[in-house]
mmCIF file of the N, C-alpha and C atoms, coordinates in Angstrom:
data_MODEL
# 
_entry.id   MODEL 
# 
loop_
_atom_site.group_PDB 
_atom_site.id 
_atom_site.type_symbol 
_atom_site.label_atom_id 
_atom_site.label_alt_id 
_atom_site.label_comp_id 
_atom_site.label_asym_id 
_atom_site.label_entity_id 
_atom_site.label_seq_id 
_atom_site.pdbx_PDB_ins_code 
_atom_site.Cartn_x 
_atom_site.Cartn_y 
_atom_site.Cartn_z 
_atom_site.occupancy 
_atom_site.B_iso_or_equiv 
_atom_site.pdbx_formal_charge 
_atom_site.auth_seq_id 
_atom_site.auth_comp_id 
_atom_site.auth_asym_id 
_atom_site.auth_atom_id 
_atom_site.pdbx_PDB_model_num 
ATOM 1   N N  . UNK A 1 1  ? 143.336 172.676 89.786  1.00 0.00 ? 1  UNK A N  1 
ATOM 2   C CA . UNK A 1 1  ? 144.415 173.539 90.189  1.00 0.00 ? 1  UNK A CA 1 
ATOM 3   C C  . UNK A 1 1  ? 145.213 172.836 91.299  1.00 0.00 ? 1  UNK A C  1 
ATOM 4   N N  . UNK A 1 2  ? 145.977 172.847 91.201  1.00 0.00 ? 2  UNK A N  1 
ATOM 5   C CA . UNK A 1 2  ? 147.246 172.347 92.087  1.00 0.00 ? 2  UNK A CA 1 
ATOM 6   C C  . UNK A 1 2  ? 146.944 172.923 93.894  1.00 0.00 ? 2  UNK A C  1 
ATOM 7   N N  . UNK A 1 3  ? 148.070 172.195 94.478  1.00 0.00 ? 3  UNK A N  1 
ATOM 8   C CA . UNK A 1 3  ? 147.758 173.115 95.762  1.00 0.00 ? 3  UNK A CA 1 
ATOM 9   C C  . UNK A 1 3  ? 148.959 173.558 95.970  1.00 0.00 ? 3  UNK A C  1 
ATOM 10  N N  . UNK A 1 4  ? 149.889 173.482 95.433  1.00 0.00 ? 4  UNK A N  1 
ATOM 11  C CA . UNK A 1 4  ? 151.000 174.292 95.290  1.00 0.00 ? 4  UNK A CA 1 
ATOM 12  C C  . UNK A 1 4  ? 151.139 175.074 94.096  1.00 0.00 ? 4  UNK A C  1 
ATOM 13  N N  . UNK A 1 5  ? 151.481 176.112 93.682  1.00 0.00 ? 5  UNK A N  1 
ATOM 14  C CA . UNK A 1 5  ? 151.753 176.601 92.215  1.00 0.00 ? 5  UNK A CA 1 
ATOM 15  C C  . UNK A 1 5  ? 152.854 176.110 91.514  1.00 0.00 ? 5  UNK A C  1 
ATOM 16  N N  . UNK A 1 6  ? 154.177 175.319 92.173  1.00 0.00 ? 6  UNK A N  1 
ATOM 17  C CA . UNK A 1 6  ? 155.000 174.412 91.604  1.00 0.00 ? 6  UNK A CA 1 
ATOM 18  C C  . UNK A 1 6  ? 154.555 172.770 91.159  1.00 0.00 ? 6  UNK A C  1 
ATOM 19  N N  . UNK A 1 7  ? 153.624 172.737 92.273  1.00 0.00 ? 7  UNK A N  1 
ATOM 20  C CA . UNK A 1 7  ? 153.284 171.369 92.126  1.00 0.00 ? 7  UNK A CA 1 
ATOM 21  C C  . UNK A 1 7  ? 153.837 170.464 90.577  1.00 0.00 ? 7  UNK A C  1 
ATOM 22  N N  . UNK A 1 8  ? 154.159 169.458 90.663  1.00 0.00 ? 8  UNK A N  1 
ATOM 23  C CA . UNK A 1 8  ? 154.258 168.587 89.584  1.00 0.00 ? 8  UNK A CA 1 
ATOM 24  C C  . UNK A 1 8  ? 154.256 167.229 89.622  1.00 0.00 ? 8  UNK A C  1 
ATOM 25  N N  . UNK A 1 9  ? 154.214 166.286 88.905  1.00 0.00 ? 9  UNK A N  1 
ATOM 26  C CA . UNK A 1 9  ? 154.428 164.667 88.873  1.00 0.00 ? 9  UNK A CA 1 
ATOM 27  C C  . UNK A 1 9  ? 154.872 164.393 87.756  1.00 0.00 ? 9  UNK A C  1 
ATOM 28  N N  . UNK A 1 10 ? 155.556 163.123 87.351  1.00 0.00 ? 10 UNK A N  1 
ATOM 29  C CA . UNK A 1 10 ? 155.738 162.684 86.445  1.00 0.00 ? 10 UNK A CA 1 
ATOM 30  C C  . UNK A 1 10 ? 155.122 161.888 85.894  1.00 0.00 ? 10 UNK A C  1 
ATOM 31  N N  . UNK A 1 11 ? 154.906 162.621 84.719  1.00 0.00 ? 11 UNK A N  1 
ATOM 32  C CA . UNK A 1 11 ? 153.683 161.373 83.439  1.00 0.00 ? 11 UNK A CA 1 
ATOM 33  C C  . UNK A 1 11 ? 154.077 159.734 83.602  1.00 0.00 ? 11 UNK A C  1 
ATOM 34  N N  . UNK A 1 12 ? 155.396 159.140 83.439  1.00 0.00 ? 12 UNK A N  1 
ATOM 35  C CA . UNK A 1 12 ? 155.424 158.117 83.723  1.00 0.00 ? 12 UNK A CA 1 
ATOM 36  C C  . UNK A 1 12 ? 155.171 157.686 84.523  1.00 0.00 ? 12 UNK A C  1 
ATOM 37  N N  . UNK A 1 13 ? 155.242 157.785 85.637  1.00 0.00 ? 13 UNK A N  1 
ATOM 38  C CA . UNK A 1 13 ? 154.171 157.078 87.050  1.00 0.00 ? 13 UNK A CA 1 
ATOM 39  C C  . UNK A 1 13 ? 153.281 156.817 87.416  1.00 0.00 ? 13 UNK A C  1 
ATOM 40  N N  . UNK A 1 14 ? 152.043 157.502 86.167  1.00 0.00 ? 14 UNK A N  1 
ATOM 41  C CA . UNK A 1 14 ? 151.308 157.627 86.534  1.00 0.00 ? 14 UNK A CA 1 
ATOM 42  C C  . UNK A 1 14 ? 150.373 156.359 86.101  1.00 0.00 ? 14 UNK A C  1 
ATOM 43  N N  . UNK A 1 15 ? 149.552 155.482 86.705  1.00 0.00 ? 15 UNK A N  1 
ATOM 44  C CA . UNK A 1 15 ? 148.800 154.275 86.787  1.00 0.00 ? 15 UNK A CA 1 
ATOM 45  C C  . UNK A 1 15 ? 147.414 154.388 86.524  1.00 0.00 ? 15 UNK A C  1 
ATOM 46  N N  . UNK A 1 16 ? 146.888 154.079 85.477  1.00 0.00 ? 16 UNK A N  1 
ATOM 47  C CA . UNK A 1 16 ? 145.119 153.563 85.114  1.00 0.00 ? 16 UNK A CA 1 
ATOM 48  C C  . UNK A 1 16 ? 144.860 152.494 85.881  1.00 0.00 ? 16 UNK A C  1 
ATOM 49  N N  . UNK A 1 17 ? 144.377 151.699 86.911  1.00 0.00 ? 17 UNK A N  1 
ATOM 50  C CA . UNK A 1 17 ? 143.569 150.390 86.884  1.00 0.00 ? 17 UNK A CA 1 
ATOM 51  C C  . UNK A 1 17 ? 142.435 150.448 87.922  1.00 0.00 ? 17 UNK A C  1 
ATOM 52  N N  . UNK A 1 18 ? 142.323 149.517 88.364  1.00 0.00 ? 18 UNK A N  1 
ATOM 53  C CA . UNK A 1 18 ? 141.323 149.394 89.035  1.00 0.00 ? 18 UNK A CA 1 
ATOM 54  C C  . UNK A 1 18 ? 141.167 147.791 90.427  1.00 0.00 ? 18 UNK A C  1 
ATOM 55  N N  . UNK A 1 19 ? 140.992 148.404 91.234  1.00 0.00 ? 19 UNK A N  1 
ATOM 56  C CA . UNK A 1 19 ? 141.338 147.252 92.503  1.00 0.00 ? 19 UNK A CA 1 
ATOM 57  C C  . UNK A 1 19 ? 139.559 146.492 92.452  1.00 0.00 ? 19 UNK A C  1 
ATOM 58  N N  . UNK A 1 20 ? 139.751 144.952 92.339  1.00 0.00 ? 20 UNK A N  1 
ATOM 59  C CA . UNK A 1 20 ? 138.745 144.421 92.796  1.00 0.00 ? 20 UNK A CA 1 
ATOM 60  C C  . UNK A 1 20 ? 138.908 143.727 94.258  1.00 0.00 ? 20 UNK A C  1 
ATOM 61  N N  . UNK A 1 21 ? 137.664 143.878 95.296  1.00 0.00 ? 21 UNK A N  1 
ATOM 62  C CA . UNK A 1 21 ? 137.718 143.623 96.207  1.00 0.00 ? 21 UNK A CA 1 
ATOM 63  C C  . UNK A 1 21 ? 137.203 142.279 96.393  1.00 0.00 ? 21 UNK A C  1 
ATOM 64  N N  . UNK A 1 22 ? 137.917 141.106 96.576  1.00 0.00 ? 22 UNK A N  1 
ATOM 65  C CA . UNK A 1 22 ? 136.988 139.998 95.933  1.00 0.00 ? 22 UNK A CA 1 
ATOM 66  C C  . UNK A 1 22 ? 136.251 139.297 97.577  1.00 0.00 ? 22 UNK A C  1 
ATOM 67  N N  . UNK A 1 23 ? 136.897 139.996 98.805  1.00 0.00 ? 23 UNK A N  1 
ATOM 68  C CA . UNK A 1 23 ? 136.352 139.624 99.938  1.00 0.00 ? 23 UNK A CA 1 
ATOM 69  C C  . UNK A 1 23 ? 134.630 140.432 100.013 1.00 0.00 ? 23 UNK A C  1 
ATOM 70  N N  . UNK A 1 24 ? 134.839 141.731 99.225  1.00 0.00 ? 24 UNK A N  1 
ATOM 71  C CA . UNK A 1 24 ? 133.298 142.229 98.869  1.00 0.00 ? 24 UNK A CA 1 
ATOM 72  C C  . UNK A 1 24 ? 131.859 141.490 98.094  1.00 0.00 ? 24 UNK A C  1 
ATOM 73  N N  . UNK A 1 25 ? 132.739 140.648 97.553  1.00 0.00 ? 25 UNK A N  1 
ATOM 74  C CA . UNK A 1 25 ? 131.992 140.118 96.589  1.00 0.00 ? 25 UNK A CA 1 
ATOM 75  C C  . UNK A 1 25 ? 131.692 138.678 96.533  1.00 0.00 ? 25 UNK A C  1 
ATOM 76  N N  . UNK A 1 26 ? 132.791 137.937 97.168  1.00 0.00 ? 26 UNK A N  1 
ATOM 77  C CA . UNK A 1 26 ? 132.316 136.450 97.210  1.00 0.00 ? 26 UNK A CA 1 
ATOM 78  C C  . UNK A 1 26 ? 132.788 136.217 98.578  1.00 0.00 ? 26 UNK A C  1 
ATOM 79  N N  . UNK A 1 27 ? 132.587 136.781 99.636  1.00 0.00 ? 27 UNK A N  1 
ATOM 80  C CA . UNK A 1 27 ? 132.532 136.170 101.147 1.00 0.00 ? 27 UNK A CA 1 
ATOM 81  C C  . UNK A 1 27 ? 131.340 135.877 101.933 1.00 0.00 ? 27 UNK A C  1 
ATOM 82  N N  . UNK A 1 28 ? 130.572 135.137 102.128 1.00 0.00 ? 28 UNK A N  1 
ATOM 83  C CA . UNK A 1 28 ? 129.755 134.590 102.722 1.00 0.00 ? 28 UNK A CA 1 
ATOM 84  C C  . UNK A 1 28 ? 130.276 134.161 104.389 1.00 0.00 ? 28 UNK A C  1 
ATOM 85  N N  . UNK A 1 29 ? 129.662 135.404 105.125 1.00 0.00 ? 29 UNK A N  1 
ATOM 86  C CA . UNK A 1 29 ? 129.850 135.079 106.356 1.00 0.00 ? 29 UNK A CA 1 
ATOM 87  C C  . UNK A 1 29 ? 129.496 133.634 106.987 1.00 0.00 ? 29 UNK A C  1 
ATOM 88  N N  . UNK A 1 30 ? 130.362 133.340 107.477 1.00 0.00 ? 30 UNK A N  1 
ATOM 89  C CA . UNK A 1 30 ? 129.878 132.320 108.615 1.00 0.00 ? 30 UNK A CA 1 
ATOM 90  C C  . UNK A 1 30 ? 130.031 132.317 110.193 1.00 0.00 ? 30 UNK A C  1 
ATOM 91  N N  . UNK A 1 31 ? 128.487 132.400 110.868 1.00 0.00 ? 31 UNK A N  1 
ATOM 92  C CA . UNK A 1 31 ? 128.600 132.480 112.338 1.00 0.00 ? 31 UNK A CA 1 
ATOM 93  C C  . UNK A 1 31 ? 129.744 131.480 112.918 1.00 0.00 ? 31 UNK A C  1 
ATOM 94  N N  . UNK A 1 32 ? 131.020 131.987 114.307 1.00 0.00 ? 32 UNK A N  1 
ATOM 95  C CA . UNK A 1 32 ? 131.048 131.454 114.399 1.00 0.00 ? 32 UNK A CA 1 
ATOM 96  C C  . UNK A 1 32 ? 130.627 130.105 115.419 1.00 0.00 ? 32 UNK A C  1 
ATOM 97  N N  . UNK A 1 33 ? 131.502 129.051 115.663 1.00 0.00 ? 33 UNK A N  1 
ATOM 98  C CA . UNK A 1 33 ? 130.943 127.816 115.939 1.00 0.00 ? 33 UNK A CA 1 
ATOM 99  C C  . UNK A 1 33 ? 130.106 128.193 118.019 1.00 0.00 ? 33 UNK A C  1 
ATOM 100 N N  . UNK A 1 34 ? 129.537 127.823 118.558 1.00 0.00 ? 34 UNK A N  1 
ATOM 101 C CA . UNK A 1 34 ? 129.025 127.716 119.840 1.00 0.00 ? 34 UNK A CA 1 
ATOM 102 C C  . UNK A 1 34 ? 130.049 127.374 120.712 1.00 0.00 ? 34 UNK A C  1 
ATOM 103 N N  . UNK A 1 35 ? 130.476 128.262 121.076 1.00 0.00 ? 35 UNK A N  1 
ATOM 104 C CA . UNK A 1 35 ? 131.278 128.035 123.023 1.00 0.00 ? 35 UNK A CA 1 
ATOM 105 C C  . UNK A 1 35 ? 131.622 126.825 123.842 1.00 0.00 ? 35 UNK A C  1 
ATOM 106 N N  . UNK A 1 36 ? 130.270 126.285 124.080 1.00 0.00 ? 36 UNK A N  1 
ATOM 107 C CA . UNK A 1 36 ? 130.198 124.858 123.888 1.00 0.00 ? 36 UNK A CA 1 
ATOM 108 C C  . UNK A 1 36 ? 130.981 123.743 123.165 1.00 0.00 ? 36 UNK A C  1 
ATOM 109 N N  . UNK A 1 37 ? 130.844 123.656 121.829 1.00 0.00 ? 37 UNK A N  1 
ATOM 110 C CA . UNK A 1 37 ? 131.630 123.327 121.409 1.00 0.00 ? 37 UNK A CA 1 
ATOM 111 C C  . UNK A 1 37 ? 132.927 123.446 121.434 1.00 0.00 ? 37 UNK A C  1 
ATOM 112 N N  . UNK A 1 38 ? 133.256 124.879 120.850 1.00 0.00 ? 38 UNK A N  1 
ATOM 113 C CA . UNK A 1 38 ? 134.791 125.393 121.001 1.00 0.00 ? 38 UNK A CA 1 
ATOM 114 C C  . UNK A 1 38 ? 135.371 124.389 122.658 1.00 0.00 ? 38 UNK A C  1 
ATOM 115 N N  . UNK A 1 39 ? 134.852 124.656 123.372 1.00 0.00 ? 39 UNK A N  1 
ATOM 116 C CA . UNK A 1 39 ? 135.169 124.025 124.725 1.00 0.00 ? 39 UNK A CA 1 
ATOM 117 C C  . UNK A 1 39 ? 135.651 122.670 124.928 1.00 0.00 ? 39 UNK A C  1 
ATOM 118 N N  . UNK A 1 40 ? 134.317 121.985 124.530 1.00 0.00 ? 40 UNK A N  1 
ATOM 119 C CA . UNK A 1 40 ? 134.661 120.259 124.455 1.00 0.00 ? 40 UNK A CA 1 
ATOM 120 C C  . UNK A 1 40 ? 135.712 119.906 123.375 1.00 0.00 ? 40 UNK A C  1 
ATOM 121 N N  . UNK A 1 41 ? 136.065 120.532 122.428 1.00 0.00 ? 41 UNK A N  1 
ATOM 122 C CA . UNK A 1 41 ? 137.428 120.394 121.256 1.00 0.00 ? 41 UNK A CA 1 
ATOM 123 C C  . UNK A 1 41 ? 138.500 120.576 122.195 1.00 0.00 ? 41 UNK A C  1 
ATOM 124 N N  . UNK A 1 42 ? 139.079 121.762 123.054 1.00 0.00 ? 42 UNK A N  1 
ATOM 125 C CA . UNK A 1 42 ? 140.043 121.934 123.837 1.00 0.00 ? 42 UNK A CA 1 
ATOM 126 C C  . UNK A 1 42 ? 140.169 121.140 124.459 1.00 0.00 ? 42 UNK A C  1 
ATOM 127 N N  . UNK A 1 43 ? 138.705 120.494 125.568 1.00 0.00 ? 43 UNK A N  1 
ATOM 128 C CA . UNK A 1 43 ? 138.759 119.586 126.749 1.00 0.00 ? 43 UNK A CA 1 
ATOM 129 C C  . UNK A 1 43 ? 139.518 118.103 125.935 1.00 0.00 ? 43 UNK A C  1 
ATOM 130 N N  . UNK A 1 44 ? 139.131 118.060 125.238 1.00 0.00 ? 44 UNK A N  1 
ATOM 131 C CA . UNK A 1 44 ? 139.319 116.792 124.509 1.00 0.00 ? 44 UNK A CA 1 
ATOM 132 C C  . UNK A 1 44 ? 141.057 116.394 124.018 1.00 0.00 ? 44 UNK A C  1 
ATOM 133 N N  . UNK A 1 45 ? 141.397 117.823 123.570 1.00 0.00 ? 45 UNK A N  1 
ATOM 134 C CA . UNK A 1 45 ? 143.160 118.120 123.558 1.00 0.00 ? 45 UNK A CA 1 
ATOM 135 C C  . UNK A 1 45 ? 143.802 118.082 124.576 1.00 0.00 ? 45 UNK A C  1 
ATOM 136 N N  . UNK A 1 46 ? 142.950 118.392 125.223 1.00 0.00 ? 46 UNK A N  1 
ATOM 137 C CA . UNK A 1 46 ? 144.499 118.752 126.616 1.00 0.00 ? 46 UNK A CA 1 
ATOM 138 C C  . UNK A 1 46 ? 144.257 117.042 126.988 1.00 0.00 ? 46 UNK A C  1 
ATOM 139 N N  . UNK A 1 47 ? 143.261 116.172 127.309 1.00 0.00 ? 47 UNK A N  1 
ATOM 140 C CA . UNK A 1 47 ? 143.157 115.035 127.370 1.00 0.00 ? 47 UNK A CA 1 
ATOM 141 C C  . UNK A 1 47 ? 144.008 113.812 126.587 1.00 0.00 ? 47 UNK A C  1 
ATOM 142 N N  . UNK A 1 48 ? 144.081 113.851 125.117 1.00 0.00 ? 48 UNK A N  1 
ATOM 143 C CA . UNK A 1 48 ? 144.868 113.634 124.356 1.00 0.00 ? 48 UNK A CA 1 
ATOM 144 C C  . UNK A 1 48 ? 146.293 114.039 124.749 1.00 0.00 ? 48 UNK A C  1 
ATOM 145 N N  . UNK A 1 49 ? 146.797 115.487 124.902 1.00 0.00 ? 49 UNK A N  1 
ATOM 146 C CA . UNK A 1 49 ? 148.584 115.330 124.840 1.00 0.00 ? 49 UNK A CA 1 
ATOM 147 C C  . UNK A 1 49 ? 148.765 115.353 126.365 1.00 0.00 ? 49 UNK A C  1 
ATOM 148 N N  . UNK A 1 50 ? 148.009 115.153 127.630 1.00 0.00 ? 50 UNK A N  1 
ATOM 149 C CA . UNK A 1 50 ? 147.970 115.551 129.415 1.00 0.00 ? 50 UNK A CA 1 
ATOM 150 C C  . UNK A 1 50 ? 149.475 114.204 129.361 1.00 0.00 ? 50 UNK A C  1 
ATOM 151 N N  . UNK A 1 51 ? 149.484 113.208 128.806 1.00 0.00 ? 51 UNK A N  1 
ATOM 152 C CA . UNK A 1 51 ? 150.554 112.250 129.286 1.00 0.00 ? 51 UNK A CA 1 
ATOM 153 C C  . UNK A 1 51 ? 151.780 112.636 127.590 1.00 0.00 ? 51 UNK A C  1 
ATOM 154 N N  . UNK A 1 52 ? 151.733 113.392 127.464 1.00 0.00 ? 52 UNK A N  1 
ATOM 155 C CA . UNK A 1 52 ? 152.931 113.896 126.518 1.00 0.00 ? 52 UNK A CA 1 
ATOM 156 C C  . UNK A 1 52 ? 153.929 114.259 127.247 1.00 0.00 ? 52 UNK A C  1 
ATOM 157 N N  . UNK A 1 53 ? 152.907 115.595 127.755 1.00 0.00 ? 53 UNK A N  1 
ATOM 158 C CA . UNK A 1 53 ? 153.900 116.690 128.629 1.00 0.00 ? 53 UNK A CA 1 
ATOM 159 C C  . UNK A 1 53 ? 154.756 115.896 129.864 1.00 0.00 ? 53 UNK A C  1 
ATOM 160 N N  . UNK A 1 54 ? 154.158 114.708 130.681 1.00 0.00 ? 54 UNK A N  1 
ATOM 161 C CA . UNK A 1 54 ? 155.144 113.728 131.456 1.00 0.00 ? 54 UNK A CA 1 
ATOM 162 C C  . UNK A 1 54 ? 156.207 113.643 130.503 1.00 0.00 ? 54 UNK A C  1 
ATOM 163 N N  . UNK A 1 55 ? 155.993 112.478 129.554 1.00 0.00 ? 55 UNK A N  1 
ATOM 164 C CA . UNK A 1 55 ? 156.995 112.093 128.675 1.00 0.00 ? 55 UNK A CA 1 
ATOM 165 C C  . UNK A 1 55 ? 158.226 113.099 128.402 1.00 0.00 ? 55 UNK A C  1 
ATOM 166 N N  . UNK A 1 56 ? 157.854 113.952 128.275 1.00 0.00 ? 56 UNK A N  1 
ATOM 167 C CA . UNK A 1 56 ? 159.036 115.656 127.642 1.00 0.00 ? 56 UNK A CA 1 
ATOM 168 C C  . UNK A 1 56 ? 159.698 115.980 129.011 1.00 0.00 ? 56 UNK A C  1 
ATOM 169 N N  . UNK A 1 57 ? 159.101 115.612 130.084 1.00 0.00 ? 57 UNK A N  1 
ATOM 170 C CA . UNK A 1 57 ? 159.808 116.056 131.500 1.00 0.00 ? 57 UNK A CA 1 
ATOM 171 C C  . UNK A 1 57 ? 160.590 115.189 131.821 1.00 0.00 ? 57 UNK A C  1 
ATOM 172 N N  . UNK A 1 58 ? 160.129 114.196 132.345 1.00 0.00 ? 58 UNK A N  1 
ATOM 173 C CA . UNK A 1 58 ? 161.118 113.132 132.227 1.00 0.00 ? 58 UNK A CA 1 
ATOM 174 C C  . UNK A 1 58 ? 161.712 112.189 131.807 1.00 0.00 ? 58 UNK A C  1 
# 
């Protein structure tokens, strides 16, 4: 029963299918990486571009 007594839709609009969730089904978490790490990657960047940022100034 409707929740209006006019209620209606149109037959053409109306859609059969079905959604697959494929992050449900084939995602295999991965922890991520140690702090530590993450850290020494940054330390290591700013080391790498530290004489860029001169260059761009003057």
């Amino acid at each position: 029963m409707p929740f209006a007594p006019d209620a209606w839709w149109d037959e053409k609009d109306n859609k059969v299918g079905y959604e697959i969730n494929f992050a449900k089904y084939f995602y295999k978490h991965q922890p991520p990486r140690p702090l530590a790490e993450i850290a020494k990657d940054i330390l290591a960047i700013e080391e790498e571009t530290e004489g860029l940022l001169k260059e761009i100034i003057e």
